[in-house]
N, CA, C and O atoms as a GROMACS GRO file, in nm:
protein
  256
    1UNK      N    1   0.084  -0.118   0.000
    1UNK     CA    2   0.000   0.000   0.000
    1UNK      C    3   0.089   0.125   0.000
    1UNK      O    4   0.198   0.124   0.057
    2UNK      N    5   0.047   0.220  -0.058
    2UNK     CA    6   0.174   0.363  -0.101
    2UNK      C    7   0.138   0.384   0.072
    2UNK      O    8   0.047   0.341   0.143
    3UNK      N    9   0.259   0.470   0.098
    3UNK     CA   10   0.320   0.527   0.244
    3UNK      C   11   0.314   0.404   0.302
    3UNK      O   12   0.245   0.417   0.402
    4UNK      N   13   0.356   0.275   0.291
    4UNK     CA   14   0.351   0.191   0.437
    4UNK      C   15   0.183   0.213   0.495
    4UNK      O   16   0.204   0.251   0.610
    5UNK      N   17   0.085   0.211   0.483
    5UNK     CA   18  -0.060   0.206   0.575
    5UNK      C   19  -0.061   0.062   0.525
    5UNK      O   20  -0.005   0.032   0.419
    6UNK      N   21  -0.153  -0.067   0.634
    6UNK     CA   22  -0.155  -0.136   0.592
    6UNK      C   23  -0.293  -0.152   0.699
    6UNK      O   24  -0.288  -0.064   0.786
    7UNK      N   25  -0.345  -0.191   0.706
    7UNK     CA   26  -0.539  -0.211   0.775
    7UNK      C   27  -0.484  -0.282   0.914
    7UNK      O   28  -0.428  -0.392   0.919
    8UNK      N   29  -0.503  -0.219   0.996
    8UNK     CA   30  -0.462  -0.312   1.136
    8UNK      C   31  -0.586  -0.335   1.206
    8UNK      O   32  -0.601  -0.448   1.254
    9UNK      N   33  -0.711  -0.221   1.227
    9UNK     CA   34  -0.827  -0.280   1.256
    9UNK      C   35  -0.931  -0.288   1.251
    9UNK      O   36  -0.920  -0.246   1.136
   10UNK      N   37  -1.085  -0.309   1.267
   10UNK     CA   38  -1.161  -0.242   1.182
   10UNK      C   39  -1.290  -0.288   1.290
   10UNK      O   40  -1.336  -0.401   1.307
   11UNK      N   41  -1.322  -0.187   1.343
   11UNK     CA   42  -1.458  -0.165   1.463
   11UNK      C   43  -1.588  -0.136   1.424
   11UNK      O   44  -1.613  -0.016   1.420
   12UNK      N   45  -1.675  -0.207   1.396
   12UNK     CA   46  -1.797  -0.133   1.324
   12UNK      C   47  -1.770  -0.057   1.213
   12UNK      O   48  -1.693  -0.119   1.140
   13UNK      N   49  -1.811   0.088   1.152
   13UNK     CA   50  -1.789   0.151   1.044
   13UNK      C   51  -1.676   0.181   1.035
   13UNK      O   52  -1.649   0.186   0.915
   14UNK      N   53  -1.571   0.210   1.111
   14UNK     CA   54  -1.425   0.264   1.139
   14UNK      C   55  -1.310   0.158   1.097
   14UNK      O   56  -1.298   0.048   1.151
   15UNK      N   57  -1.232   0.203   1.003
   15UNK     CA   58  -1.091   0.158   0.928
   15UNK      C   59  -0.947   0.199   1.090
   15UNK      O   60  -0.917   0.270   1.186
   16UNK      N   61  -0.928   0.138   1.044
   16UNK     CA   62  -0.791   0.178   1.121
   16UNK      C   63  -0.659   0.158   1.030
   16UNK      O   64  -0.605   0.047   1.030
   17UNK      N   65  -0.632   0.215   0.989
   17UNK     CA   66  -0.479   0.198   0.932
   17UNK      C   67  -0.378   0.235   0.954
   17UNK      O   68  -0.392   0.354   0.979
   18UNK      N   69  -0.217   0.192   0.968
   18UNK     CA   70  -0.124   0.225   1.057
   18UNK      C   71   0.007   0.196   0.960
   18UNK      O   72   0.024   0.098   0.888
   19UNK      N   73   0.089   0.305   0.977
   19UNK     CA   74   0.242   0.288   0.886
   19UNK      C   75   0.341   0.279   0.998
   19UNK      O   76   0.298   0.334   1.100
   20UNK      N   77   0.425   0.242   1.008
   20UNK     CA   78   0.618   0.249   1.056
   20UNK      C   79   0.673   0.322   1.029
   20UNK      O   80   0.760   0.366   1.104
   21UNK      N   81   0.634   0.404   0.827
   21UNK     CA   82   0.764   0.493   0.836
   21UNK      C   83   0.726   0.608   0.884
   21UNK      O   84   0.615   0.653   0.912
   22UNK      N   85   0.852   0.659   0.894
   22UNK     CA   86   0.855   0.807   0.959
   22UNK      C   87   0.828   0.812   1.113
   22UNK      O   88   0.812   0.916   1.177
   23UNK      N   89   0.828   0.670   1.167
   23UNK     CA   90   0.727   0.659   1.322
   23UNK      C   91   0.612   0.630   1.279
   23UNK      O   92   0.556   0.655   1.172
   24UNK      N   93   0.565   0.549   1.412
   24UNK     CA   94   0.421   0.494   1.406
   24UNK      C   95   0.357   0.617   1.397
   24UNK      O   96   0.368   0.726   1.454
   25UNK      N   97   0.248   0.541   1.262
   25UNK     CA   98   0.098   0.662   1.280
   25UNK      C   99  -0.026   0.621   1.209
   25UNK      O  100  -0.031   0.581   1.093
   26UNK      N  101  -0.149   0.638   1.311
   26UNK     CA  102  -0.219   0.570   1.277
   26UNK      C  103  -0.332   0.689   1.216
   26UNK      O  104  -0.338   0.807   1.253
   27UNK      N  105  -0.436   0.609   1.090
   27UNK     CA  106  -0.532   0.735   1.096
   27UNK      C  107  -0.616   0.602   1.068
   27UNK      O  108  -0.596   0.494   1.013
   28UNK      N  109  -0.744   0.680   1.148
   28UNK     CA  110  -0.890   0.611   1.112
   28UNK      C  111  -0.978   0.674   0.979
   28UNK      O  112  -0.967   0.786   0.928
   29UNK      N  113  -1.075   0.551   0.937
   29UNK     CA  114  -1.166   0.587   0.838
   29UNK      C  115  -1.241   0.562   0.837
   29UNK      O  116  -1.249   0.440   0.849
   30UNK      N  117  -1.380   0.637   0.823
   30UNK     CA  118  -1.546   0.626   0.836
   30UNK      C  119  -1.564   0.517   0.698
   30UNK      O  120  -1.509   0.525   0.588
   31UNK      N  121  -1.649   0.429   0.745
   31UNK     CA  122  -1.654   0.328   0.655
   31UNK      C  123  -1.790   0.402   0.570
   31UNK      O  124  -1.869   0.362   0.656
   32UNK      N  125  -1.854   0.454   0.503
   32UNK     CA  126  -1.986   0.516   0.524
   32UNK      C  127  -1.942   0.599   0.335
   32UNK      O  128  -1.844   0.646   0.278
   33UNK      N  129  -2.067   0.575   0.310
   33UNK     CA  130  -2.032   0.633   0.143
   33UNK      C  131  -2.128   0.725   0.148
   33UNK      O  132  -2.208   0.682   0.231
   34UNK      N  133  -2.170   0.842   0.101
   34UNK     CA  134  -2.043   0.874   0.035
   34UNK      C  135  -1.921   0.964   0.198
   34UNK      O  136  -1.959   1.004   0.308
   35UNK      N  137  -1.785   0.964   0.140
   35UNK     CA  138  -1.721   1.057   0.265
   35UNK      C  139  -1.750   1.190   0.263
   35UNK      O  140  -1.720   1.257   0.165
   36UNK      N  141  -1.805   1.238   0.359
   36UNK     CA  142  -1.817   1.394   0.354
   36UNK      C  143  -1.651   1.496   0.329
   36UNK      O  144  -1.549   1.456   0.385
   37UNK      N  145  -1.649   1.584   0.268
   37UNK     CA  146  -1.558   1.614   0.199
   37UNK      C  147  -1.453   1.679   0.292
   37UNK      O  148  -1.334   1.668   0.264
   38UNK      N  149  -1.511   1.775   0.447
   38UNK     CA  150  -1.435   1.773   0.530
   38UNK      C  151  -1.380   1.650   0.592
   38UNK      O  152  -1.266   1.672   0.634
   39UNK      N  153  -1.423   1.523   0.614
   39UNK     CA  154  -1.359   1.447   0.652
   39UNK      C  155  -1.239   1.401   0.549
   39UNK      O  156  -1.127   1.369   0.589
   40UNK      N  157  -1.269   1.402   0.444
   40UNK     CA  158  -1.153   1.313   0.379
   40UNK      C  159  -1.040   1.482   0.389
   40UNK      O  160  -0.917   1.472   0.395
   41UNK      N  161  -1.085   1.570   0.389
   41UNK     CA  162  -0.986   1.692   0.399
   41UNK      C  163  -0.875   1.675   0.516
   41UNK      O  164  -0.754   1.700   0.518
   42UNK      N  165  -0.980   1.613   0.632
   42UNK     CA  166  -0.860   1.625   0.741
   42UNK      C  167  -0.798   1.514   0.743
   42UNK      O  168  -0.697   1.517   0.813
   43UNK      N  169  -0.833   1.364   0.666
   43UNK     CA  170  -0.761   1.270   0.636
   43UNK      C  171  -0.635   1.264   0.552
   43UNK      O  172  -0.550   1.175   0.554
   44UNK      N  173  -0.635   1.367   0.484
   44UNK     CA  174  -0.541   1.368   0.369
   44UNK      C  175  -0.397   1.538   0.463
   44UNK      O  176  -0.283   1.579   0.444
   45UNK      N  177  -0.485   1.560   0.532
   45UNK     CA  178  -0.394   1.642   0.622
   45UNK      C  179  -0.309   1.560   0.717
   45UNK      O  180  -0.187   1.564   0.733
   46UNK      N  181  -0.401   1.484   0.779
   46UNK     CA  182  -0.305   1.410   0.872
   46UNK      C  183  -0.185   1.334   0.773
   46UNK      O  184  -0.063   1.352   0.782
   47UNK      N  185  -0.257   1.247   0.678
   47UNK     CA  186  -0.157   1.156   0.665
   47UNK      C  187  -0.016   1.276   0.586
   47UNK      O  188   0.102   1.257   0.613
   48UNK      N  189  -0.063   1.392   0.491
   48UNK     CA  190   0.046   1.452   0.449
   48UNK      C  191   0.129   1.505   0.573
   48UNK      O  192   0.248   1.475   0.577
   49UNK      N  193   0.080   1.576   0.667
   49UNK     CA  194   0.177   1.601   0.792
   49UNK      C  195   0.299   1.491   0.831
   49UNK      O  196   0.421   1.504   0.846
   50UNK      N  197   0.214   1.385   0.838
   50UNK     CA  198   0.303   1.263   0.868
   50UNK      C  199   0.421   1.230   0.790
   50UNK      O  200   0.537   1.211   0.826
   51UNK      N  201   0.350   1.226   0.636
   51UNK     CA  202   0.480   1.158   0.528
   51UNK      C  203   0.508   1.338   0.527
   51UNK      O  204   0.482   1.363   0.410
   52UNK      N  205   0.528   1.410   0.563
   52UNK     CA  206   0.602   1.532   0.481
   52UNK      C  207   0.577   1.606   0.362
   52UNK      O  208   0.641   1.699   0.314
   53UNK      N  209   0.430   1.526   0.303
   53UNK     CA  210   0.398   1.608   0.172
   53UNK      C  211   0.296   1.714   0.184
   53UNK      O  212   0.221   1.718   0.282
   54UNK      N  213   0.290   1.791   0.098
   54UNK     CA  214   0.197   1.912   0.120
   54UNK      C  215   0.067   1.796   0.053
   54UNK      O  216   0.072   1.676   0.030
   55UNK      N  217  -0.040   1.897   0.039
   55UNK     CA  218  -0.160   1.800  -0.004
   55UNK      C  219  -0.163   1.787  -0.120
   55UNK      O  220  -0.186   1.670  -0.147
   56UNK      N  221  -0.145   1.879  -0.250
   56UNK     CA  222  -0.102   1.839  -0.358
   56UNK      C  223  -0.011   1.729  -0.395
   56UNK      O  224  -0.041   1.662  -0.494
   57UNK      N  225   0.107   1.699  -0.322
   57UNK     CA  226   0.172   1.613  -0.358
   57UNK      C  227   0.130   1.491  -0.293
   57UNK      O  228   0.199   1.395  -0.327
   58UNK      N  229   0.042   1.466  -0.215
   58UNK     CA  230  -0.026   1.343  -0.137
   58UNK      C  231  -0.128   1.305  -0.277
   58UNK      O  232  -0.132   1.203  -0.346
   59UNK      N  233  -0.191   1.407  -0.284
   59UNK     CA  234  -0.358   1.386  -0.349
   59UNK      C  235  -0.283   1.305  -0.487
   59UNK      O  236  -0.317   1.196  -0.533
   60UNK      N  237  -0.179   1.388  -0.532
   60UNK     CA  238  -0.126   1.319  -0.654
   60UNK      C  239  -0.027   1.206  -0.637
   60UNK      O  240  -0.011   1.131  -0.734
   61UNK      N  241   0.034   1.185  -0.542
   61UNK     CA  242   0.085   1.028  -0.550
   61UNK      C  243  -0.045   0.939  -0.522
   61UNK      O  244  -0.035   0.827  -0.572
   62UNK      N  245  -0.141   0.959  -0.467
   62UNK     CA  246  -0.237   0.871  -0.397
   62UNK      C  247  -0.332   0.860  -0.534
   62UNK      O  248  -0.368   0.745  -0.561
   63UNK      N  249  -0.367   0.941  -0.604
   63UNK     CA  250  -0.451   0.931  -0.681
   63UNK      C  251  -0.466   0.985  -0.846
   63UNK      O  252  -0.560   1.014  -0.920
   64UNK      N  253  -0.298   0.980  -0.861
   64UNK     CA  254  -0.266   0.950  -1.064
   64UNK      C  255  -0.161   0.821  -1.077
   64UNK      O  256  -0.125   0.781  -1.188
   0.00000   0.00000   0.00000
């Protein structure tokens, strides 16, 4: 999976996914369609904080 996330647990609607690099870090995900657009906003914040990319460069390794 790109950045090291790999599914560690999964509670009712909620994802849990967790990487090694850079240090442990975990982010959760609303299992629930469609995602409301602030949520995936602050999802794609956390995980760019983590790996070091701004959100442009997340949004585009993750999704071209």
């Amino acid at each position: 999976m790109k950045l090291g996330y790999e599914r560690t647990r999964q509670m009712g609607s909620r994802l849990r996914l967790t990487t090694e690099r850079n240090g442990e870090h975990h982010v959760t995900i609303p299992l629930h369609s469609p995602l409301r657009v602030g949520t995936l906003s602050g999802i794609l914040r956390d995980v760019g904080h983590h790996a070091g990319l701004s959100r442009d460069e997340l949004v585009k390794l993750l999704f071209s």
